[in-house]
N, C-alpha and C positions, 0 to 999 in steps of 0.2 A: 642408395636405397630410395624409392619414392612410395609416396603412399597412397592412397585410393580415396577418391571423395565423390561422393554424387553428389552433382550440381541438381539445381531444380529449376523447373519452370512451372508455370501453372497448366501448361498443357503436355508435357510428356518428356521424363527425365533425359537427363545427360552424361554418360561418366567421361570423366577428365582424368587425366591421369597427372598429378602435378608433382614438382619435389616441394617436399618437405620442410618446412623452416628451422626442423631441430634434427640433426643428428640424432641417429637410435642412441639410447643408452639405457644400462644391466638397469634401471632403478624400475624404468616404468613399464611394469606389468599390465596387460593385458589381456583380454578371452581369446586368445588362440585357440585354446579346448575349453570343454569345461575343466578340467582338472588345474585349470592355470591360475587360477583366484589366490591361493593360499602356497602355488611350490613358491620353494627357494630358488628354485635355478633362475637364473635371467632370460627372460623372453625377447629379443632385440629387435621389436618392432611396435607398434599401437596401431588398433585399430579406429579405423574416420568411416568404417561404413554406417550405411545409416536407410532405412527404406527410403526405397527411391518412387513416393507418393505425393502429389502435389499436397499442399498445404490448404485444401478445401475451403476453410473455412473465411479466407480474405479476400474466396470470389465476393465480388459483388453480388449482393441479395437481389432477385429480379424482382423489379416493380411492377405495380399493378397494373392493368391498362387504363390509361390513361382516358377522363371523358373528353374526346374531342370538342366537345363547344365552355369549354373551361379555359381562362387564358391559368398555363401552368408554364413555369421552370422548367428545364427537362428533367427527367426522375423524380416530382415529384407529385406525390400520391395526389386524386381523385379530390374534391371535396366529400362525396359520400363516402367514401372509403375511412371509415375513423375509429378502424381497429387499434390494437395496443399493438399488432406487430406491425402497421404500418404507420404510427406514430415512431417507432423506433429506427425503421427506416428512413423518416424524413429526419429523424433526429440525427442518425449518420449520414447523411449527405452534407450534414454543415461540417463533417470532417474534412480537413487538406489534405491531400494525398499526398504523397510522400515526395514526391519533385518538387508541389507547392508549399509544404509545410519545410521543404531546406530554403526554398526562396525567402521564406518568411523569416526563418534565420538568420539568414544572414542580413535582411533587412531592421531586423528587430530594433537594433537599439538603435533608429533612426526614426521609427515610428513609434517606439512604445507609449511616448504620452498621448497618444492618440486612443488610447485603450478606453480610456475610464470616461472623456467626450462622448466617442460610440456607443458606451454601457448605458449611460445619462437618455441619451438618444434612445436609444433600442426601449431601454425602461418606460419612457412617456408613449411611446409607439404601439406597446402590452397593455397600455391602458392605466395604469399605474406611477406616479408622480413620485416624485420624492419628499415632497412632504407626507405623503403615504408611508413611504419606507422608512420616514422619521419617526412614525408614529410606531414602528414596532421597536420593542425591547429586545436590542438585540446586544449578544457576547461575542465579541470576535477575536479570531486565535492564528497566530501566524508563527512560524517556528519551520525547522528544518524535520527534525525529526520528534514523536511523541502529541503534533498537534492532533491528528485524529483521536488519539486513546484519550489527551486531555477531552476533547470534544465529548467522548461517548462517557465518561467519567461526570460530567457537569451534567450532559443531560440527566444520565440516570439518578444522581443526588436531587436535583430540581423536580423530577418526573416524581422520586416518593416525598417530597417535600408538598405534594399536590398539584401543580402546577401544569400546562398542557405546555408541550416541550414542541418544537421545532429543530432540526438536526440536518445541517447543509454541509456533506463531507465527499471528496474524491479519491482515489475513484472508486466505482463499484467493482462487485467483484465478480457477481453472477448478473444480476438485473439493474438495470438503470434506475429502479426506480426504489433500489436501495442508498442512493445521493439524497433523496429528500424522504426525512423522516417523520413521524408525527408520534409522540409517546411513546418514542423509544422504539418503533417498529415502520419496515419502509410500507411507505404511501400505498395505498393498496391498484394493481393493476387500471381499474375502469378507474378511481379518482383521477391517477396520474393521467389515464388517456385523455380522458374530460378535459383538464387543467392545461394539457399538453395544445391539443388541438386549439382550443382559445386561445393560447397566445401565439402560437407558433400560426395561424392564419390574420393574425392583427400584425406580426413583427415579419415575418416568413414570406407568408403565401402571396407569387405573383412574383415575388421580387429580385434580381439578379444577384447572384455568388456574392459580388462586392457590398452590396446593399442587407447583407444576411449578417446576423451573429456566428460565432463561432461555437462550436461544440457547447464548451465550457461557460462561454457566456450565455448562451440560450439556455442551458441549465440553471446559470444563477440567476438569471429572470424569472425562470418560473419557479424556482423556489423562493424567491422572493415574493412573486404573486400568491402562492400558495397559503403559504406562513401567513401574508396579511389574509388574505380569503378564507381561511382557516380560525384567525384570529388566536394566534397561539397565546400563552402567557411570556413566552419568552424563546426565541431564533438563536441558535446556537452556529454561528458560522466558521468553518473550519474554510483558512483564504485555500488558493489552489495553489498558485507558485508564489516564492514573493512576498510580495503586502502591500509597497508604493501603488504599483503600476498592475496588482491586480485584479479580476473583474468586479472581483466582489469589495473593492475600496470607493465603490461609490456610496457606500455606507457614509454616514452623516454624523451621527449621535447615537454611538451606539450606549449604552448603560457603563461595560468594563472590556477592558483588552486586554491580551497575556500573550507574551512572546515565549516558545518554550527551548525546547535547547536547538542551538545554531553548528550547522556544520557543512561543508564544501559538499554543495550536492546545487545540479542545475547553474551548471558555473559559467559556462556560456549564454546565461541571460543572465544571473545576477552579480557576475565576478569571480575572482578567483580567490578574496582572502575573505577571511570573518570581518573584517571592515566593513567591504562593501556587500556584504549577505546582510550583515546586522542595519545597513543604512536601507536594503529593501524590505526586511521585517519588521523594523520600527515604523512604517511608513502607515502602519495601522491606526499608531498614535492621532486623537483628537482633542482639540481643546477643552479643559473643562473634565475630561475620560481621565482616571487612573489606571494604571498600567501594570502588571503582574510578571514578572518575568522568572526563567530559570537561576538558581542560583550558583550555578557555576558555570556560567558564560564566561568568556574567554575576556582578560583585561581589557584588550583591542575593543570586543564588539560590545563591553558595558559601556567601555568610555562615546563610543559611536551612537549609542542607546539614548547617555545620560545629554549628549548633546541635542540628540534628535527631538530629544521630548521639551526642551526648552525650546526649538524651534516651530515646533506643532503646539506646545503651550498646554500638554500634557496635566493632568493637574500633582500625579505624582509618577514615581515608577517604584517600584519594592519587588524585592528579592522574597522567594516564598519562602518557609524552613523546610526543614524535612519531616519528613512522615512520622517519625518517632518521637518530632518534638512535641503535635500535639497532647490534649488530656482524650485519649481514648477511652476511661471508662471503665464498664464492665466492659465495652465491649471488645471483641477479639477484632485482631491487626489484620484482615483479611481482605482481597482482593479480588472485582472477578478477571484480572485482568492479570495474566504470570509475568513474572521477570523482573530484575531488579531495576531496569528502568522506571518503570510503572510507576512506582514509589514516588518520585519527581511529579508524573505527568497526576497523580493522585494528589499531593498536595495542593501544585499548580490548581486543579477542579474543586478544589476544598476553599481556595483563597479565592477566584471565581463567582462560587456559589454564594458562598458569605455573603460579596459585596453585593452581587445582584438581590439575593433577600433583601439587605437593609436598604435596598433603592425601595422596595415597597413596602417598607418598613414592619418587616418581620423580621429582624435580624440586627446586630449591630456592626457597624461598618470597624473591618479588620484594624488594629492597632497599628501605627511605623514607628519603629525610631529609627533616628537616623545613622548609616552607615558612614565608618569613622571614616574608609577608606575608600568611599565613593560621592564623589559630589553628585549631589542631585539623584540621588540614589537612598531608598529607604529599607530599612531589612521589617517583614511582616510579624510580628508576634502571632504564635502560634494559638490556638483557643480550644474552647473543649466542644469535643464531637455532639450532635444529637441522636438518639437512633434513627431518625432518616438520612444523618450525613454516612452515619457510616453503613447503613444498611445501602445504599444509593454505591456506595463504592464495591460493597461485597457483590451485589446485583447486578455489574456494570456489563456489558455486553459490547465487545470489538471483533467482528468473524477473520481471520485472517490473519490475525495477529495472535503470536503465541497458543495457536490452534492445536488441541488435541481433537481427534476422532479417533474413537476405537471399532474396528470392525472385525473385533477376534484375533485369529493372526495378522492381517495385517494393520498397520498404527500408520495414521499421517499425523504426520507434525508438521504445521504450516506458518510460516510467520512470512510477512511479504516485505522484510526489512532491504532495502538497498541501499544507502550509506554506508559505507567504512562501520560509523560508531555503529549504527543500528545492528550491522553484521557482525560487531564483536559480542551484543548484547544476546543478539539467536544464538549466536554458536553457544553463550554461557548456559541459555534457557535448555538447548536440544541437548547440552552433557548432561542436566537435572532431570528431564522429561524424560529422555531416552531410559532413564535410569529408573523413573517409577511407572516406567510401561511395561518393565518387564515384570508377568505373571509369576513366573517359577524361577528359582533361581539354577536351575540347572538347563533352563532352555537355552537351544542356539538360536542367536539372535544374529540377524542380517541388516545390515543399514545402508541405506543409498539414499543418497543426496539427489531432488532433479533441479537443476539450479540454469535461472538465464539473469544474465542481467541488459539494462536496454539506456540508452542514450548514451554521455559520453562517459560515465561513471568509468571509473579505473578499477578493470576486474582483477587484476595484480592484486594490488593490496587485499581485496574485498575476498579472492579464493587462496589467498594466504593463512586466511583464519582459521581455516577446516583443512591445514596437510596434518596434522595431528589429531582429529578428532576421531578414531577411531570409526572411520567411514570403511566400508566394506567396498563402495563402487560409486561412484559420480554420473548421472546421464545429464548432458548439454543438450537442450531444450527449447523451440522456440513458446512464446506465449500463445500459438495456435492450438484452439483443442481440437480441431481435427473437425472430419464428418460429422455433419445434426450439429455443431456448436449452437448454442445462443446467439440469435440475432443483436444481441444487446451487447456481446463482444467481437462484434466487428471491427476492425481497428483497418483504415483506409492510409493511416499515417506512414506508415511503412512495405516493404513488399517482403516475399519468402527468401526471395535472392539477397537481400537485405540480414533477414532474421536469422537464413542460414548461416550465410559470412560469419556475423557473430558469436555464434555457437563453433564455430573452427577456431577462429580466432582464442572464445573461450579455452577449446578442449587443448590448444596448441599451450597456451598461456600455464595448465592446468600442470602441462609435461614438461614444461619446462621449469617449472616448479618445482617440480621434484627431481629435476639432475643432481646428481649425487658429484658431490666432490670424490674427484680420482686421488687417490693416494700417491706423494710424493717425497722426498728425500725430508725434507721440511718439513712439511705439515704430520709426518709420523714421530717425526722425535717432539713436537709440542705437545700431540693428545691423540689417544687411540681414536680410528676409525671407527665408527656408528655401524653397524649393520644397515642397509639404504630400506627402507620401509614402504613402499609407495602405495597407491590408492590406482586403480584405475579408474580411465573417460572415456566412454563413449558418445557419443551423439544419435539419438533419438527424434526425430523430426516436429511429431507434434505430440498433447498431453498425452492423449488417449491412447495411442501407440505405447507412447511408454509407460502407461500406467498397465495395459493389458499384458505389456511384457513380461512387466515386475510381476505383477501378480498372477501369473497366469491362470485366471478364472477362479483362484482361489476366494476373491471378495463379491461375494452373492449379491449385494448392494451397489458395485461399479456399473454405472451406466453399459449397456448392452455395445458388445463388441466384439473383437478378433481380435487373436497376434498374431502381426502379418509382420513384424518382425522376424526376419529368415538369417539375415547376416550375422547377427548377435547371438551364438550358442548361449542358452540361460546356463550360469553356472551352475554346479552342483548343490552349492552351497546356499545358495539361494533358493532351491528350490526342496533339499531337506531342512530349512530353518522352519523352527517352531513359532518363529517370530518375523514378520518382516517390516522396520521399522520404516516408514519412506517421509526423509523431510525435504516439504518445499519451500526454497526461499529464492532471494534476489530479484524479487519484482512480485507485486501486488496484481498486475496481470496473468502472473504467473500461476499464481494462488489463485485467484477467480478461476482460471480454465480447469483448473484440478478437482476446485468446487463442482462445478458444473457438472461435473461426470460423476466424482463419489457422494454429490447430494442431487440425484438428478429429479428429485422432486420438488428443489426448492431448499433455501439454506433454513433448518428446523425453528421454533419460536422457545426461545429457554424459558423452561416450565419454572416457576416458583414455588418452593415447598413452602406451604400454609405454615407446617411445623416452623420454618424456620422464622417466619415472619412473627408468629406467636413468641418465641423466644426473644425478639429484641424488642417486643413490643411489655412484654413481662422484666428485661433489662430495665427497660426507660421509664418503669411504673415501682421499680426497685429503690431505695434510697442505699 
């Protein structure tokens, strides 16, 4: 039996006809008809169609015309040209393309100390010194998974504590210029243009590919510039990969560090065991700096930790408690931020904030005793909340993580977790979510998963977590939203023939998952056979496709579009549910193209209820 796949190009599809990597078998169901969602009988094939539409949105944006008596780069913008969409497209031209960002690969760890030389460079070029950059109060945060929510948790307890806040986080998810924040809300369009074009024609303009920063680094330059120009009270830096060798470790003196939890992700630049992850995220450690770390890091990567910080001369390291050990108070244990990970990444911002107050001496610097079974290693004594520590926690705002939107019948649940742990922690949150999203208790309720994941992440394990989660349909998805995308999720890193592969790969990965063990002379006499349950997978090319699909015009509020989806009969079932539940996960690009389209006016600003603020303010006036 062979199955059907359309290839893609960016100028006009292919079908190929190739075999199969799995044999058919009765388990994995299929849209043959609609009526196939739900029968018993065995459908002995799957479907890999998929519309056969180029991927729009990874042409190249055309440039402006160019002033001929300007000595310019090629593709890059005008000097009068100093719009915010043409700020965005000089900003993606410092991406590698996908042939030169494998080159860089496989070069990497043969230049990587070269990184933070060039940052040093680039930084005095922008106009700005490092003694400058010493001068800001800055918290930096390196961790595998949890450093953003730490990050947006510290900001918002700082932000109601008074304080004008600074928030340097990757990646965005609709706008670029959600990377650099200022009080808790990103920079607004014409600052960011202003701030942009100043350093990008001091570090940038005139100058050849080799002699330019790279995406991420020219991001951390200017929010670096910005933060001092701004003159925040305190820069909040969440690193990008890493922490040795990354851009943003030409930090100096920062106030306090915090490593949060460590786990096998980006293994091909940092290693393959928690050893050497915990030796590139310790790498944050400065002399003099105390250090905050998760408390249930792996043996291997504390002991890696407690040495690393006697070599950087660390002034301490301490483990945080947990959430429940503080004195909360009147107040209630709430979060704005769901999941039980949270709980962790909120203490972590708790022990943080503390110490950065007592640097300006509003606060007192957190208590250590020493851990019996850790050298060089202190556990933190927990302390009692103020109502701005913990109103700053309930307030706390992360889009994309643990995301509910309701649009009537349809619900997205978005979380853009890609690790293993991160993926066990979604799958926990979407059985809870799923479960108080539902209005009536007698609605039918439809769930489909749109899931991509992108680098070399092991999708095995990671789509292993969701064969029992009572998912109604899976679509494999590249992170392309299609026609009209945002210029600001341009991604030059990769191609469609690239993204597509993946998603085969995925949905192949997905079916083979779910082969049912055949009954045999042996394995019937140990323990009856299970009835075989499966899920089907499709493949869907870009967001908006398949978000028009699912919902077929049912969500008033989805960005303006068609279902040109013709291959895919929409099941029955999906199309009489009173409910249709759609969560996105395995990539934070993923989640941004989905934003795009169902907030297509922009990601909303969470409104604060006066009443609520009244009541912790009548809390903390209470004896």
């Amino acid at each position: 039996m062979k199955a059907i796949i359309f290839r893609y190009s960016l100028t006009r599809p292919r079908l190929t006809v190739i075999e199969p990597r799995l044999r058919p078998t009765s388990c994995c169901r299929t849209f043959k008809s609609v009526s196939s969602v739900h029968s018993k009988s065995p459908v002995r094939h799957w479907s890999i169609l998929s519309s056969a539409k180029p991927l729009t949105s990874v042409k190249p944006h055309p440039s402006p015309e160019l002033d001929k008596t300007s000595t310019l780069t090629e593709g890059e913008p005008a000097m009068e040209n100093v719009s915010y969409e043409s700020a965005i497209q000089a900003l993606n031209s410092l991406q590698s393309n996908a042939a030169t960002l494998q080159k860089i690969r496989r070069e990497r760890a043969s230049h990587v100390h070269l990184n933070l030389p060039q940052m040093r460079l680039y930084l005095e070029r922008s106009g700005m010194s490092l003694e400058q950059l010493d001068s800001l109060k800055i918290i930096h945060v390196s961790g595998t998974k949890g450093k953003g929510s730490t990050c947006a948790f510290t900001e918002s307890i700082l932000r109601h504590h008074g304080l004008r806040t600074g928030f340097y986080s990757s990646p965005h998810l609709v706008s670029a210029t959600e990377r650099v924040r200022i009080d808790g809300q990103p920079i607004d369009k014409e600052k960011f243009t202003e701030y942009f074009w100043d350093v990008y024609n001091k570090v940038c303009r005139g100058r050849e590919a080799e002699d330019r920063p790279a995406y991420f680094q020219f991001l951390t330059l200017l929010a670096f510039n910005i933060f001092y120009r701004e003159n925040v009270d305190v820069a909040i830096i969440e690193v990008g990969i890493g922490g040795e060798y990354d851009s943003t470790n030409i930090i100096r003196k920062p106030v306090v560090t915090g490593i949060t939890a460590l786990g096998l992700d980006h293994t091909n630049i940092l290693g393959n065991t928690l050893s050497e992850i915990a030796w590139h995220k310790a790498g944050i450690m400065k002399p003099g700096v105390p250090t905050y770390i998760d408390p249930d890091l792996h043996e291997s990567a504390n002991e890696v930790i407690s040495q690393r910080s006697v070599e950087l001369s660390a002034s301490s390291v301490a483990k945080v408690p947990s959430l429940e050990d503080y004195d909360w108070g009147r107040y209630p244990v709430l979060l704005g931020l769901q999941g039980k990970v949270q709980r962790k990444n909120a203490s972590m911002a708790l022990a943080l904030s503390k110490h950065f107050l007592s640097s300006l001496g509003r606060d007192h610097t957190p208590e250590l005793t020493q851990d019996p079974g850790e050298p060089n290693i202190f556990l933190m004594e927990a302390f009692k909340l103020t109502a701005r520590d913990a109103l700053g926690l309930r307030l706390a705002d992360w889009p994309g993580r643990s995301h509910v939107i309701d649009h009537g019948r349809i619900v997205y649940l978005m979380d853009g977790a890609h690790t293993l742990e991160s993926i066990k922690e979604c799958r926990n949150w979407f059985t809870t979510a799923s479960k108080l999203a539902v209005k009536k208790p007698e609605d039918k309720i439809f769930k489909v998963m749109v899931f991509n994941i992108t680098g070399d992440r092991d999708s095995k394990s990671i789509l292993q977590q969701f064969l029992n989660s009572d998912l109604d349909l899976v679509i494999f998805c590249t992170n392309v939203s299609g026609a009209n995308g945002p210029i600001d999720q341009q991604n030059f890193t990769t191609t469609d023939y690239i993204q597509l592969t993946k998603c085969e790969s995925n949905l192949h990965t997905w079916t083979k998952l779910q082969t049912c063990v055949t009954s045999t002379a042996s394995n019937l006499l140990e323990k009856p056979i299970k009835p075989c349950v499966s899920i089907p997978g499709i493949i869907i090319p870009t967001i908006n496709e398949a978000l028009h699909w699912i919902t077929q015009g049912t969500d008033p509020k989805l960005k303006a579009g068609t279902n040109r989806i013709t291959e895919h009969p929409v099941p029955k079932e999906l199309l009489n549910a009173d409910q249709v539940q759609i969560l996105f996960t395995g990539s934070l690009h993923l989640v941004g193209g989905a934003l795009a389209s169902i907030e297509p006016d922009g990601l909303p600003v969470k409104k604060v209820d006066p009443q609520l603020l009244a009541m912790y303010r009548r809390l903390s006036e209470s004896k």
